[in-house]
C-alpha positions as a Markdown table, in Angstrom:
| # | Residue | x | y | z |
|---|---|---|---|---|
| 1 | Unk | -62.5 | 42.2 | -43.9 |
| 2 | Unk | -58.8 | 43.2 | -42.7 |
| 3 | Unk | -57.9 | 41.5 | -39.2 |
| 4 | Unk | -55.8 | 43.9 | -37.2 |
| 5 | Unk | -53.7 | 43.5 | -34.6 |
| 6 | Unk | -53.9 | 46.5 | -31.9 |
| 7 | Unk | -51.9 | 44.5 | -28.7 |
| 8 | Unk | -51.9 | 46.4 | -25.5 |
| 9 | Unk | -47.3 | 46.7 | -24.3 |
| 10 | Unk | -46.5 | 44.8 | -21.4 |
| 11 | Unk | -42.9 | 46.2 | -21.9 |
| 12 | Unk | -40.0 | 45.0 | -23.8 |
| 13 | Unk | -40.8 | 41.2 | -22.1 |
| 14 | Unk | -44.0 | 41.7 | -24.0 |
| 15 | Unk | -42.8 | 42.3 | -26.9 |
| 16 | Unk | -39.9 | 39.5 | -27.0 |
| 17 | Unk | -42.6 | 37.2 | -26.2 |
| 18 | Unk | -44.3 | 38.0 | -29.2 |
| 19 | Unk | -41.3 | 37.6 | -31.6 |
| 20 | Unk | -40.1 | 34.4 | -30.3 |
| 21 | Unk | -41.9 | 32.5 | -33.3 |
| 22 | Unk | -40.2 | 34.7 | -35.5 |
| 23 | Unk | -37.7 | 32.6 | -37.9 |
| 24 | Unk | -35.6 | 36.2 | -38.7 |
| 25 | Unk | -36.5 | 40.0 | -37.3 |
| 26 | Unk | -34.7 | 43.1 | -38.4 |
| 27 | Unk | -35.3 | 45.9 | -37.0 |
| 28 | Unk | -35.7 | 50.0 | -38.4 |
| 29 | Unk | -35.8 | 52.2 | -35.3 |
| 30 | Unk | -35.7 | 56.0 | -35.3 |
| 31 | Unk | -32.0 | 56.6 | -33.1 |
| 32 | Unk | -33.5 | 58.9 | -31.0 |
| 33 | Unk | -35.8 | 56.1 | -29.0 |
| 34 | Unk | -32.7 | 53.5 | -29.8 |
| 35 | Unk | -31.5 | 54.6 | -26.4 |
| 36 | Unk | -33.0 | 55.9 | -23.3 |
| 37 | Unk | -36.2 | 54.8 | -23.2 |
| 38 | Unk | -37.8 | 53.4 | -20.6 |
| 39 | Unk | -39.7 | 50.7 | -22.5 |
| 40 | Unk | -36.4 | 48.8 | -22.0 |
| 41 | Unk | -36.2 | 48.4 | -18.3 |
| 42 | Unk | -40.1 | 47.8 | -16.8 |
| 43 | Unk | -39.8 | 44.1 | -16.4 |
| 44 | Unk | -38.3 | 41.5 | -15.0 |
| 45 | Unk | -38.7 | 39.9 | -11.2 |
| 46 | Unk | -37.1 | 42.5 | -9.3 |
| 47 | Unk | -38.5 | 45.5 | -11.5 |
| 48 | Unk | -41.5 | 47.2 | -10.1 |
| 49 | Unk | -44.7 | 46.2 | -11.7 |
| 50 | Unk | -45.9 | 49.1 | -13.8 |
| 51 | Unk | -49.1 | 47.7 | -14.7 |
| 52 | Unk | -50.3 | 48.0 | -10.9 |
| 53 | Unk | -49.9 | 51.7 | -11.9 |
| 54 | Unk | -51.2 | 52.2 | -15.5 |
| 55 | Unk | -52.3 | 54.5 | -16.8 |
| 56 | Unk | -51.0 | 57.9 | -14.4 |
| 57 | Unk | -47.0 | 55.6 | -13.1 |
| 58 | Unk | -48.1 | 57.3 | -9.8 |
| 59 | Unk | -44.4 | 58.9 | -8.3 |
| 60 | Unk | -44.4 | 56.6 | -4.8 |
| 61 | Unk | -41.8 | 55.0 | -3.3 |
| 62 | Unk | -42.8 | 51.6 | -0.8 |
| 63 | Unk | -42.0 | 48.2 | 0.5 |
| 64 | Unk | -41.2 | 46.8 | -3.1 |
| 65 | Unk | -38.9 | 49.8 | -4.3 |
| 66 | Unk | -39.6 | 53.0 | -6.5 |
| 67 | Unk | -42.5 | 53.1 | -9.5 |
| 68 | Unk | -41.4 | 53.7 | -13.3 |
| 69 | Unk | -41.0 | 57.9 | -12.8 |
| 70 | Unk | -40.2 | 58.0 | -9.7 |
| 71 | Unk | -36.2 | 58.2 | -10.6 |
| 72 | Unk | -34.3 | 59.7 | -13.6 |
| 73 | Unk | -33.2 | 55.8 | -14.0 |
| 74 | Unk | -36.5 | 54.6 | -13.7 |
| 75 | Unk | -37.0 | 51.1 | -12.8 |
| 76 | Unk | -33.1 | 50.7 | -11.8 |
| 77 | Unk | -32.7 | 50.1 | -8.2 |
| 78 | Unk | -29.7 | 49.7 | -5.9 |
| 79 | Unk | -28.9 | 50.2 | -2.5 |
| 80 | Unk | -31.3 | 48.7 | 0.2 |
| 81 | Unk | -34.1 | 49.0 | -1.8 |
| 82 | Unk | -33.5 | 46.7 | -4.6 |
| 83 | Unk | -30.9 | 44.7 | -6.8 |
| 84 | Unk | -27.6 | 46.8 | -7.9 |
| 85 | Unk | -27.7 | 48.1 | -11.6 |
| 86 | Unk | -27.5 | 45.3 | -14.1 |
| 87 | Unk | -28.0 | 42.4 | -11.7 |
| 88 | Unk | -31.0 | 41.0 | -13.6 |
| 89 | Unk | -29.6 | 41.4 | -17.0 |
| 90 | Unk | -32.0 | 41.4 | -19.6 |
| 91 | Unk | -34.8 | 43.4 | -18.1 |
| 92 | Unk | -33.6 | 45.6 | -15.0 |
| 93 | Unk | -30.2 | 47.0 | -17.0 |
| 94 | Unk | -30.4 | 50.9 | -17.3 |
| 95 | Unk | -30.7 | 52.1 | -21.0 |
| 96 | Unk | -27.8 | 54.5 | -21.9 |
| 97 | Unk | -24.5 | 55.0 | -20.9 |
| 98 | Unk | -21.8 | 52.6 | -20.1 |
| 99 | Unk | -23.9 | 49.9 | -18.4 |
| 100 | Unk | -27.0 | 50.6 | -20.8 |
| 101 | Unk | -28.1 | 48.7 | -23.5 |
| 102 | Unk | -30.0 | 50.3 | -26.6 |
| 103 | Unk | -33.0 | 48.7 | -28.5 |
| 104 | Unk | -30.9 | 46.6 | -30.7 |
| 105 | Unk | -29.1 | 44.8 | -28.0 |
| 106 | Unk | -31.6 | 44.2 | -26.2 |
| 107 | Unk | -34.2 | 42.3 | -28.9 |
| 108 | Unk | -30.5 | 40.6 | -30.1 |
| 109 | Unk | -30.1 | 39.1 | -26.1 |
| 110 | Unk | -33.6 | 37.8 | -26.6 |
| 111 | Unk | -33.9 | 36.3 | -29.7 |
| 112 | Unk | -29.8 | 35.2 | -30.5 |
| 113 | Unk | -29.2 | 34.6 | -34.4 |
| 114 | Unk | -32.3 | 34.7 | -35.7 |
| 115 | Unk | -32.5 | 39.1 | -34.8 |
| 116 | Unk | -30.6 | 39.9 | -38.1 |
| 117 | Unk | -29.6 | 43.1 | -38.0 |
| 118 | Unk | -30.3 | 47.3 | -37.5 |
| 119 | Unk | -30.8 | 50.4 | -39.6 |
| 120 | Unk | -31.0 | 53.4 | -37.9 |
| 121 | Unk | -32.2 | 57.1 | -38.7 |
| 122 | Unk | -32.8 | 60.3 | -37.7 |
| 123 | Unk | -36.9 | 60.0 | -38.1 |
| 124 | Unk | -37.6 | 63.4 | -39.9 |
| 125 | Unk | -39.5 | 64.7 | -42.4 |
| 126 | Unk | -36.4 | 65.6 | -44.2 |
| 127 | Unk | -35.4 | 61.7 | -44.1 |
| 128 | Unk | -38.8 | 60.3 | -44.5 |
| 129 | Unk | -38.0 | 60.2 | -48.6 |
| 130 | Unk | -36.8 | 57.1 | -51.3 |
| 131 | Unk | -32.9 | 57.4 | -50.7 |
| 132 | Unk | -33.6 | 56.1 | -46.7 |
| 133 | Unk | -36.2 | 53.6 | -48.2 |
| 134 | Unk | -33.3 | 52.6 | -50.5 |
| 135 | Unk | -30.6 | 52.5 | -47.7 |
| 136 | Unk | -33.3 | 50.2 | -45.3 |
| 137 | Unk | -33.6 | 47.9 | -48.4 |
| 138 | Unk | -29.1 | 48.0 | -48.8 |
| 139 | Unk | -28.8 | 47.2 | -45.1 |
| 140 | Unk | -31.8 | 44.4 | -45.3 |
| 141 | Unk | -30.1 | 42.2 | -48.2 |
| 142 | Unk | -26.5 | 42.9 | -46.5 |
| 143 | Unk | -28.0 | 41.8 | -43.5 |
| 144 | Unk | -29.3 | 38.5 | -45.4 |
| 145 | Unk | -33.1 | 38.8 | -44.2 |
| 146 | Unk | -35.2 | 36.0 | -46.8 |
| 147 | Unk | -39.0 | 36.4 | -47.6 |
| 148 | Unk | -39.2 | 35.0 | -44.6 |
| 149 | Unk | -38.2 | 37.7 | -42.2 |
| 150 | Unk | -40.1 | 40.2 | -40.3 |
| 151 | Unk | -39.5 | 43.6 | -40.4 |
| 152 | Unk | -39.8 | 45.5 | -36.7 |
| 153 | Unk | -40.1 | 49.1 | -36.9 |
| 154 | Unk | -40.1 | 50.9 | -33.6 |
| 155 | Unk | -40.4 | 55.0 | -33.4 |
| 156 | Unk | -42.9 | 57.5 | -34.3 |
| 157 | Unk | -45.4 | 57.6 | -37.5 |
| 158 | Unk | -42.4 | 58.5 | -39.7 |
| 159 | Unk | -40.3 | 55.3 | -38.4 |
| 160 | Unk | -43.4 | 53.6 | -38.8 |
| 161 | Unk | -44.5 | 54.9 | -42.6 |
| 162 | Unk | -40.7 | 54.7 | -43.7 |
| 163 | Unk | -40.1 | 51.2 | -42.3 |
| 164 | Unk | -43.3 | 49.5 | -43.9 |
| 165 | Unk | -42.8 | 51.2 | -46.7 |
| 166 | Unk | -39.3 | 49.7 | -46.6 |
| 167 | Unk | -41.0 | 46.1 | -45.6 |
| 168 | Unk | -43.6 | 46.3 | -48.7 |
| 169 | Unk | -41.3 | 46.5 | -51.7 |
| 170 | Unk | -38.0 | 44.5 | -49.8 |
| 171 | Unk | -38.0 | 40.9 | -52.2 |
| 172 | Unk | -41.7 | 42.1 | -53.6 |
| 173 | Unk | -43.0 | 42.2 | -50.0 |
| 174 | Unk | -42.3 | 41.1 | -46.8 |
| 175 | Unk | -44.1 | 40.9 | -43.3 |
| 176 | Unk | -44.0 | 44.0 | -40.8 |
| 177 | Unk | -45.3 | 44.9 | -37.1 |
| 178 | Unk | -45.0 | 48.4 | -35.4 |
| 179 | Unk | -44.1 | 49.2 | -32.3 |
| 180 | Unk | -45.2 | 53.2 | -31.8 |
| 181 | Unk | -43.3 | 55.5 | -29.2 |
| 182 | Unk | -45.5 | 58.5 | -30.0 |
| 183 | Unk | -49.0 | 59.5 | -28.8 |
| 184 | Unk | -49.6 | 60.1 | -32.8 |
| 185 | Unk | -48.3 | 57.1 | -33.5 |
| 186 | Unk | -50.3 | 55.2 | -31.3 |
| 187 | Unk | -53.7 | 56.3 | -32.1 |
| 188 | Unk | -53.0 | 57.3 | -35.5 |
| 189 | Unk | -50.1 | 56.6 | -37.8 |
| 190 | Unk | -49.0 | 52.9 | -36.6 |
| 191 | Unk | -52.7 | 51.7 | -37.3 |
| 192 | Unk | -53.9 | 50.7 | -40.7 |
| 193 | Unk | -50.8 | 50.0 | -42.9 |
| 194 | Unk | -50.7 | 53.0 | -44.8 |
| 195 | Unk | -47.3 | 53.3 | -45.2 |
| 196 | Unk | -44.8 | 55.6 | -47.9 |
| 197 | Unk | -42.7 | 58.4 | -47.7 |
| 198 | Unk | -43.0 | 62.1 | -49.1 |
| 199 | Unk | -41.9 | 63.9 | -52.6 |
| 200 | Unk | -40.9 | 67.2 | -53.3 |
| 201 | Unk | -42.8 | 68.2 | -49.9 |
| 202 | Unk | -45.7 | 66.6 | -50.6 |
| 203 | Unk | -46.9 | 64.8 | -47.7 |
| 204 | Unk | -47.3 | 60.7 | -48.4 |
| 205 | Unk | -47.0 | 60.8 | -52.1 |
| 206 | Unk | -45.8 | 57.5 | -52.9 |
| 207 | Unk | -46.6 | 54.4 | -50.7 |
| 208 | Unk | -49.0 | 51.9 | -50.3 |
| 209 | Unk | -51.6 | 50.3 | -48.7 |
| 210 | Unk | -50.3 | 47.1 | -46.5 |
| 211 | Unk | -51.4 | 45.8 | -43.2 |
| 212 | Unk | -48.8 | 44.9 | -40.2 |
| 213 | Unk | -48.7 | 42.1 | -38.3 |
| 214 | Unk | -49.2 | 43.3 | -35.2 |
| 215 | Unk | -49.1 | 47.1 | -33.6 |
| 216 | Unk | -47.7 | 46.6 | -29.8 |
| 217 | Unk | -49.0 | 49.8 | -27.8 |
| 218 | Unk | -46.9 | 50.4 | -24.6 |
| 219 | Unk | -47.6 | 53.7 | -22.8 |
| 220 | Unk | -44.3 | 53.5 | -21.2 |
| 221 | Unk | -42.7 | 55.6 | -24.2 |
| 222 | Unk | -44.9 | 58.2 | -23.4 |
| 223 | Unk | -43.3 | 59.3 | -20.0 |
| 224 | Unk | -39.9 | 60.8 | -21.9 |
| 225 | Unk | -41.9 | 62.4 | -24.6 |
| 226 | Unk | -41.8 | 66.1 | -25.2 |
| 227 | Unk | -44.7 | 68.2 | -24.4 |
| 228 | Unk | -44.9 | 69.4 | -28.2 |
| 229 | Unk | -44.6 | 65.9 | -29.6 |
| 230 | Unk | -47.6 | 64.7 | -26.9 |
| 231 | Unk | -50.0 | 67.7 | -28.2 |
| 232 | Unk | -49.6 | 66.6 | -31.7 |
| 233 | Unk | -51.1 | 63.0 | -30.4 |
| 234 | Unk | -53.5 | 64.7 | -28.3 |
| 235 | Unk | -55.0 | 66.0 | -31.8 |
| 236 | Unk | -54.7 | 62.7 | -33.8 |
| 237 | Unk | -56.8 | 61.7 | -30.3 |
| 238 | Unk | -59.7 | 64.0 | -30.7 |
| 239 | Unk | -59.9 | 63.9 | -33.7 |
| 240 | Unk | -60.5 | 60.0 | -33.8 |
| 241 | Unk | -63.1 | 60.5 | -30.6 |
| 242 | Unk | -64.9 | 63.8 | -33.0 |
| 243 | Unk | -65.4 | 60.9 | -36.2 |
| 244 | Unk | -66.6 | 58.1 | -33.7 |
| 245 | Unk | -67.6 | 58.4 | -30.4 |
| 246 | Unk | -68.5 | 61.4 | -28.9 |
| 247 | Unk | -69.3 | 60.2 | -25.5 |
| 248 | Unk | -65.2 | 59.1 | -25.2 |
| 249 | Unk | -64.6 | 63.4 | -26.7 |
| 250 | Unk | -66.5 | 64.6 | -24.1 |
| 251 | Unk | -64.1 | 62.2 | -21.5 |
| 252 | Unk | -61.1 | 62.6 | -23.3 |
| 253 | Unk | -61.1 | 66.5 | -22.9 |
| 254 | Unk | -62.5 | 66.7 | -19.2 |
| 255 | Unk | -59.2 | 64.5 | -18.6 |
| 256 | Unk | -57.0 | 66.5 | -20.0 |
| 257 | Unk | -54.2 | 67.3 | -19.3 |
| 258 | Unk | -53.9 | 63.4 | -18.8 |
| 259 | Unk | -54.3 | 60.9 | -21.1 |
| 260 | Unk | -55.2 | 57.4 | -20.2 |
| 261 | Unk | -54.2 | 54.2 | -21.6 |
| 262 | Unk | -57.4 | 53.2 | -21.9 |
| 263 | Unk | -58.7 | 56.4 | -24.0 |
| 264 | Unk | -55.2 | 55.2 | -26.2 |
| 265 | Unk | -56.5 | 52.4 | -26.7 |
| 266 | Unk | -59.9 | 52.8 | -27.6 |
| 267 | Unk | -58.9 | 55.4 | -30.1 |
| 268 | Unk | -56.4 | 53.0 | -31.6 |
| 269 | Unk | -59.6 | 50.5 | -31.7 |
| 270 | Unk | -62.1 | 52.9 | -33.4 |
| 271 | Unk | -59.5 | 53.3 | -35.8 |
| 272 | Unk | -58.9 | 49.7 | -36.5 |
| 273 | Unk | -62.8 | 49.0 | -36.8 |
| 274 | Unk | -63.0 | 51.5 | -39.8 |
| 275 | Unk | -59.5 | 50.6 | -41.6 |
| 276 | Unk | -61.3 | 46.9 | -40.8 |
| 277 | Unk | -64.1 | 47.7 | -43.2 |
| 278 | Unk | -62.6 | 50.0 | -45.6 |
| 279 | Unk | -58.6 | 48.6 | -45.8 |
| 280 | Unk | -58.3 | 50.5 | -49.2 |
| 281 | Unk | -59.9 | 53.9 | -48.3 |
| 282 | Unk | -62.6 | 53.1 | -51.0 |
| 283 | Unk | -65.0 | 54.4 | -48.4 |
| 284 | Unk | -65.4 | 55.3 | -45.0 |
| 285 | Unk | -61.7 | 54.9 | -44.2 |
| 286 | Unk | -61.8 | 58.7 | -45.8 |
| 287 | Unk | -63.4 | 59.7 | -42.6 |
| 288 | Unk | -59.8 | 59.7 | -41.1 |
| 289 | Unk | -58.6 | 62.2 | -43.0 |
| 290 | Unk | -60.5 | 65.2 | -41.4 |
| 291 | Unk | -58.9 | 68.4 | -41.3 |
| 292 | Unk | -55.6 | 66.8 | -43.3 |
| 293 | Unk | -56.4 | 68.2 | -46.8 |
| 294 | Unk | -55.6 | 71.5 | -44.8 |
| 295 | Unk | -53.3 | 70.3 | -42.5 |
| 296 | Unk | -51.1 | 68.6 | -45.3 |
| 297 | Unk | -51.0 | 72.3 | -47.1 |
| 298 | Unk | -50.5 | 74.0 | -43.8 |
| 299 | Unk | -47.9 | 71.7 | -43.3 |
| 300 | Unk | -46.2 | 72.0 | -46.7 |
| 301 | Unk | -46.3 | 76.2 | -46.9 |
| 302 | Unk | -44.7 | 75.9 | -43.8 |
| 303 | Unk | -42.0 | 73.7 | -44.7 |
| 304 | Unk | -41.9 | 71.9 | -41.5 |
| 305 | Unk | -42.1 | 74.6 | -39.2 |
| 306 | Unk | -45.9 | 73.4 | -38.4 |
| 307 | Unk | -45.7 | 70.3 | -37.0 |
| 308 | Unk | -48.5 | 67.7 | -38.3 |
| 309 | Unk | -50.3 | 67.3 | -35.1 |
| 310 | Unk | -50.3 | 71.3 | -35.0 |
| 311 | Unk | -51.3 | 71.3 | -38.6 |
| 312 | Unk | -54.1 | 68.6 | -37.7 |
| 313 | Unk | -55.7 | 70.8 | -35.3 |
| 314 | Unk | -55.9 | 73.9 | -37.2 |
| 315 | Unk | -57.6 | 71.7 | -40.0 |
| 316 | Unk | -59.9 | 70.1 | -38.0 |
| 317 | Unk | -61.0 | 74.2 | -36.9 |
| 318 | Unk | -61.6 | 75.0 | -40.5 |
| 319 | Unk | -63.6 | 72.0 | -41.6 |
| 320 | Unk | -65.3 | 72.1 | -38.6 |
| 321 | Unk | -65.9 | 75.8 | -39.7 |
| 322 | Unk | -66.9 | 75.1 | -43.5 |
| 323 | Unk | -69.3 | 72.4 | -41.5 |
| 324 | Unk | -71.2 | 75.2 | -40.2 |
| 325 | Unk | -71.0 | 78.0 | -43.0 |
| 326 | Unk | -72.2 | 75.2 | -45.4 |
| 327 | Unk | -74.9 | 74.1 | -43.2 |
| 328 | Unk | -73.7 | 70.3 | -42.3 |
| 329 | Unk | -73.7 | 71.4 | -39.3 |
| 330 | Unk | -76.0 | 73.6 | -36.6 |
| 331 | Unk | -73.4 | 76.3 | -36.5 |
| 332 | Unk | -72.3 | 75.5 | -33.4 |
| 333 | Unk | -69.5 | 73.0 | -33.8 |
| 334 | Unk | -66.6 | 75.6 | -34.4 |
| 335 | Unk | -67.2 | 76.8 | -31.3 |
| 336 | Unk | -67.4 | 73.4 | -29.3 |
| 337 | Unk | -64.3 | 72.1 | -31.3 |
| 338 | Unk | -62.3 | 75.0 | -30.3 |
| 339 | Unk | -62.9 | 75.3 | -26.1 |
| 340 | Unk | -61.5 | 71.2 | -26.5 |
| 341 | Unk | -58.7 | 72.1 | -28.5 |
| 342 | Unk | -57.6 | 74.9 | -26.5 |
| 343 | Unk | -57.6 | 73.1 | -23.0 |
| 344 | Unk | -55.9 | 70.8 | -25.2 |
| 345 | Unk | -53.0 | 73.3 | -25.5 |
| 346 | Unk | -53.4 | 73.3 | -29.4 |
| 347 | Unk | -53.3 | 75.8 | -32.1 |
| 348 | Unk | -56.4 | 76.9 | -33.1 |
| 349 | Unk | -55.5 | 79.7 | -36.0 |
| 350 | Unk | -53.9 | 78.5 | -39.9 |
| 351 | Unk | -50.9 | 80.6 | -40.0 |
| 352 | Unk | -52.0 | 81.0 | -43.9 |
| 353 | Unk | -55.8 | 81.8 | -45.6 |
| 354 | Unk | -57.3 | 79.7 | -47.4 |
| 355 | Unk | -56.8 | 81.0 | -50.3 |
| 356 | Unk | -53.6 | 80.7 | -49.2 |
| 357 | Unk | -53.7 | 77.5 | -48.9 |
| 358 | Unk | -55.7 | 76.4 | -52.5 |
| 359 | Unk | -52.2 | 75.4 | -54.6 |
| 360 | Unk | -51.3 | 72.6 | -52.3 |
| 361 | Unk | -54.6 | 71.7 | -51.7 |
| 362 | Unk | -55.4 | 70.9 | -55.9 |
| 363 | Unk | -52.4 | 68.2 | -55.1 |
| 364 | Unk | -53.7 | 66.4 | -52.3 |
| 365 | Unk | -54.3 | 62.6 | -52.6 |
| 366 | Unk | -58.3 | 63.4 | -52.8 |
| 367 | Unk | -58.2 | 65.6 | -55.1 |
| 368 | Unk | -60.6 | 64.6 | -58.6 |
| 369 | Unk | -60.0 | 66.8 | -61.4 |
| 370 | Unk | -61.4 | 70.3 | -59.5 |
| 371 | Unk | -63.0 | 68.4 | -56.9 |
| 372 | Unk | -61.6 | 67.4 | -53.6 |
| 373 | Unk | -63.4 | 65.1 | -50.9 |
| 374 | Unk | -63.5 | 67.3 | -47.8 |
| 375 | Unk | -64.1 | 64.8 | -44.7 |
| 376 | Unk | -67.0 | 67.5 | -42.7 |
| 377 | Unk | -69.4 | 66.8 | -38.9 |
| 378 | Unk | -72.8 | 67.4 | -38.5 |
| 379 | Unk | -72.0 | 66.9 | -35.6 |
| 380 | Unk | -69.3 | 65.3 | -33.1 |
| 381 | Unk | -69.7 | 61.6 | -34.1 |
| 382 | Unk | -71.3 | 61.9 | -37.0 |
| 383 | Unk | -68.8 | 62.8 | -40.0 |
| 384 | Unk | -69.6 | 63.4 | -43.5 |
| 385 | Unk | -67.8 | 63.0 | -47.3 |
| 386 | Unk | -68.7 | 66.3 | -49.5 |
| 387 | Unk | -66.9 | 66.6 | -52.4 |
| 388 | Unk | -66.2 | 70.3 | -53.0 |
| 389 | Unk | -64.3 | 72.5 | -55.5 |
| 390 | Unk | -61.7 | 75.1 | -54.2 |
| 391 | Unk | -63.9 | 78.0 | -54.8 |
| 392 | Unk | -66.8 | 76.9 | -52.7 |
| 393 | Unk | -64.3 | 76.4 | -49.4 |
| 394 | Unk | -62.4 | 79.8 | -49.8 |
| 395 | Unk | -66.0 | 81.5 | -50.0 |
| 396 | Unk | -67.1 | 79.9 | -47.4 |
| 397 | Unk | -64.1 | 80.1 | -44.9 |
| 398 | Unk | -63.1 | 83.1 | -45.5 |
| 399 | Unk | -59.6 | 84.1 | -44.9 |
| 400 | Unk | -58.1 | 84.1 | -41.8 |
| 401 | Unk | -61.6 | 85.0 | -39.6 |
| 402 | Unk | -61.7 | 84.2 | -35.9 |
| 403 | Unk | -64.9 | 83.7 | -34.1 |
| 404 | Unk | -64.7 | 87.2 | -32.9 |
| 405 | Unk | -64.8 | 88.5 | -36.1 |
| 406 | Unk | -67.9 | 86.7 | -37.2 |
């Protein structure tokens, strides 16, 4: 049994709290969420208190001074209704521009010479590959981080994959905790230590298995993040609530277009029970994978152009379809699958066939000689592991049929 550590953010306070028995922390942050984040600035005595407003940051304005969202700076006040910019230092001090303070600086205020040092990167796919794992592990031993240390990596699931990845091998291994900005992070990629990069394309190729310490979940990074990038999550979401609880699909889909911290976390948690079990993916942890043996090829015909959470969702439609043309399920669950996605604002249609699709799929992780494990439903909350050979999924899925044409 794997003991995870899914903590619920109470901002950047939170998180300091949390690292102040750290001997050493370096940190691996996608630049993009280094600065301008509000994650930064929701604490402190004078600061609003955002949990009184979790999950919606309702826009109001009262007595005690505006919400987080109610201003472009957030939680910094001045004027009449609250201190003037910077005046409580650590917590209150706007993030960007002259007066701001990035990620970096901040963790370095808290935790003085024991916060070691920064890397950096522009958390793409094109990055997510062994020369930035080598350049983490440069900066790491120039930094002088021991065995000791504790390697914080803050972004989305790329940030998260690359810097654990980066973690596992540094001095044969050391210790690593995630901090995800991204809906798909949060639910998803953050949660259950796979971590690695890609190779030639191929998605995840070369990595490994190894638990964090801790993943801190802090909604607060959602309210900057792009409408595409919070579809992708929405996905990763439903997709955890289609493998284990369909009561929470059912919510999670009449709520949209919201999502609630509390549907975050219980996703996160569904996902930490079954990586509890099955840490190795000997098992049930394959459940997880639904939809990715096509979404990985979608994603690598595509070269990028399909995002993964896009890629997820179109997946999910086609094994939810070869559920019903192979009889797992009642023949209904295409149907059901796609009303939820498309409130959802997701993709529905594989820009490629099957068949198309058939090369990449023979190199998927799953694959076993001509037989890869396709992860299928019988029905929402009840998934399945069929092992299947190419030929039998391009029969029975057809090319690129819609429910019209059926």
């Amino acid at each position: 049994m794997v003991t995870q550590r899914l903590i619920p953010g109470t901002g950047v306070a939170g998180l300091a709290s949390l690292l102040q028995n750290e001997r050493e922390v370096f940190l691996v942050c996608d630049a993009a969420v280094h600065k301008n984040t509000p994650f930064l600035y929701t604490e402190g005595p004078n600061c609003p208190d955002r949990a009184q407003n979790d999950p919606v940051f309702v826009h109001r304005t009262d007595e005690e001074g505006p919400v987080v969202g109610k201003n472009a700076s957030f939680c910094t006040r001045d004027g009449e209704n609250g201190p003037a910019v910077g005046e409580n230092g650590l917590f209150c001090t706007p993030v960007g521009g002259e007066a701001g303070l990035t990620v970096g600086e901040v963790l370095k205020r808290a935790l003085g010479e024991r916060f070691k040092g920064e890397f950096l990167f522009d958390a793409s796919e094109a990055a997510k590959g062994m020369s930035t794992v080598v350049e983490i592990e440069r900066a790491m031993m120039e930094a002088g981080l021991s065995r000791g240390g504790l390697v914080l990596s803050i972004g989305g699931g790329i940030t998260t994959d690359v810097g654990g990845f980066a973690a596992s091998l540094y001095k044969r291994g050391v210790r690593f905790a995630n901090v995800p900005t991204t809906l798909l992070a949060m639910v998803d990629a953050a949660i259950g230590g796979k971590t690695g990069v890609n190779l030639d394309g191929y998605k995840n190729m070369v990595g490994v298995i190894r638990q964090p310490e801790f993943v801190y979940i802090d909604d607060a990074f959602l309210q900057t993040l792009p409408e595409r990038e919070m579809r992708c999550g929405v996905a990763e979401l439903l997709k955890t609530f289609l493998l284990g609880d369909a009561r929470l699909y059912e919510e999670a889909v009449a709520n949209l277009p919201h999502v609630s911290r509390e549907h975050i976390l219980a996703a996160g948690r569904i996902k930490e029970a079954i990586v509890a079990d099955d840490p190795f993916e000997s098992g049930r942890r394959m459940i997880l994978n639904l939809g990715h043996t096509f979404a990985h090829a979608i994603e690598k015909l595509s070269d990028g152009a399909v995002a993964h959470g896009e890629a997820v969702a179109m997946g999910i439609v086609l094994a939810c379809r070869l559920s019903d043309r192979l009889g797992v399920s009642d023949g209904s669950l295409e149907a059901y699958v796609r009303e939820g996605f498309k409130k959802a604002g997701l993709p529905l249609e594989s820009p490629y066939s099957v068949k198309e699709l058939s090369g990449a799929m023979s190199r998927d992780k799953k694959a076993a000689g001509e037989k890869i494990k396709f992860i299928l439903l019988e029905s929402p909350g009840k998934p399945v592991i069929k092992e299947l050979v190419l030929s039998e999924v391009i029969k029975a899925c057809g090319g690129r049929a819609s429910l019209a044409s059926r």
